[in-house]
N, C-alpha and C positions, 0 to 999 in steps of 0.2 A: 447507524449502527446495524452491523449486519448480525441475523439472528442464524442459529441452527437449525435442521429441519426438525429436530422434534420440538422447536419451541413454534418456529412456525405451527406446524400441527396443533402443536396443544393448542394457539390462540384461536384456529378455525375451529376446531371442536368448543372452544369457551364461547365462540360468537354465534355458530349453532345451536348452542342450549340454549344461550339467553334470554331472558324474554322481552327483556328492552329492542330496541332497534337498531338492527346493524351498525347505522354512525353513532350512537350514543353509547353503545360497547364499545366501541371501538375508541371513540373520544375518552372514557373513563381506563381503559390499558396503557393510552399513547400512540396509538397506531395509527397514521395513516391511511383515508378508505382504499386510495389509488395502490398502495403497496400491499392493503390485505385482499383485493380482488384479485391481482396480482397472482398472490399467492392461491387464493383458491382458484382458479382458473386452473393455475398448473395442475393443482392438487384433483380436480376434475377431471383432469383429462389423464392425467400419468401416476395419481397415485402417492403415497407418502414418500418414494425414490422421487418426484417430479420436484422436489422441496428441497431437495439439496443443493448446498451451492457450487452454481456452474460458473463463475468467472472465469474468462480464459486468463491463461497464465502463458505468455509465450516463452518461447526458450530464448528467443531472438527478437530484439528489437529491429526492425528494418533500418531506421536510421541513426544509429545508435553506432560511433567507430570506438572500436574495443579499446582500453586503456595498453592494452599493449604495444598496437599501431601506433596511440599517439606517441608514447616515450620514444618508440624506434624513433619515430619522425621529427621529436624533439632534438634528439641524438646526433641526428644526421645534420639536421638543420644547423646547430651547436658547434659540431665537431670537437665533441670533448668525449671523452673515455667513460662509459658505463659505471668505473670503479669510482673515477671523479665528481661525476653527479650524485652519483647515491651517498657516500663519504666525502665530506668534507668541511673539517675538523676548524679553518677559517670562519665558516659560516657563523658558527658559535660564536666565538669571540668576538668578530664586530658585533652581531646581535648582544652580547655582555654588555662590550663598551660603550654601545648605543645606550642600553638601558641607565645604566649609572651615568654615563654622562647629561641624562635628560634629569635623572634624580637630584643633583646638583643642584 
């Protein structure tokens, strides 16, 4: 479960006041020790901004071929007409006919 930085925070500040001991706070919240050190390390070093979530988000997958290269490719491969893959009003019908005649 990924947290928000002010929950992060708030839990480093509940683990600081406490008077129990860090893993037995932490055991009674649900946390983690390895993910609340984690946390405060950042929090040490950068601050209540250090807490927010940095996962990269690419715009681009490196090996990822876009869905519109494949249909071209499909297309080509095929040799049927763009209008005739997308539309096509047969498909239904055996799929009908299939169904009802398994219903039988």
């Amino acid at each position: 479960m990924r947290y928000p930085a002010f929950e992060k925070l708030e839990i480093i500040r509940l683990v600081e006041e406490s008077t129990l001991p860090v893993r037995r706070t932490l055991e009674k919240i649900g946390i983690r020790h390895a993910t609340f050190y984690r946390w405060y390390d950042l929090y040490q070093t950068g601050g209540p901004e250090a807490l927010k979530d940095q996962r990269p988000k690419p715009d681009r997958v490196w090996n990822c071929i876009p869905v519109t290269a494949t249909l071209e490719m499909a297309l080509d491969a095929s040799g049927l007409d763009k209008a005739k893959v997308f539309h096509r009003p047969d498909w239904y019908e055996r799929s009908d006919q299939s169904a009802t005649s398994s219903m039988r």
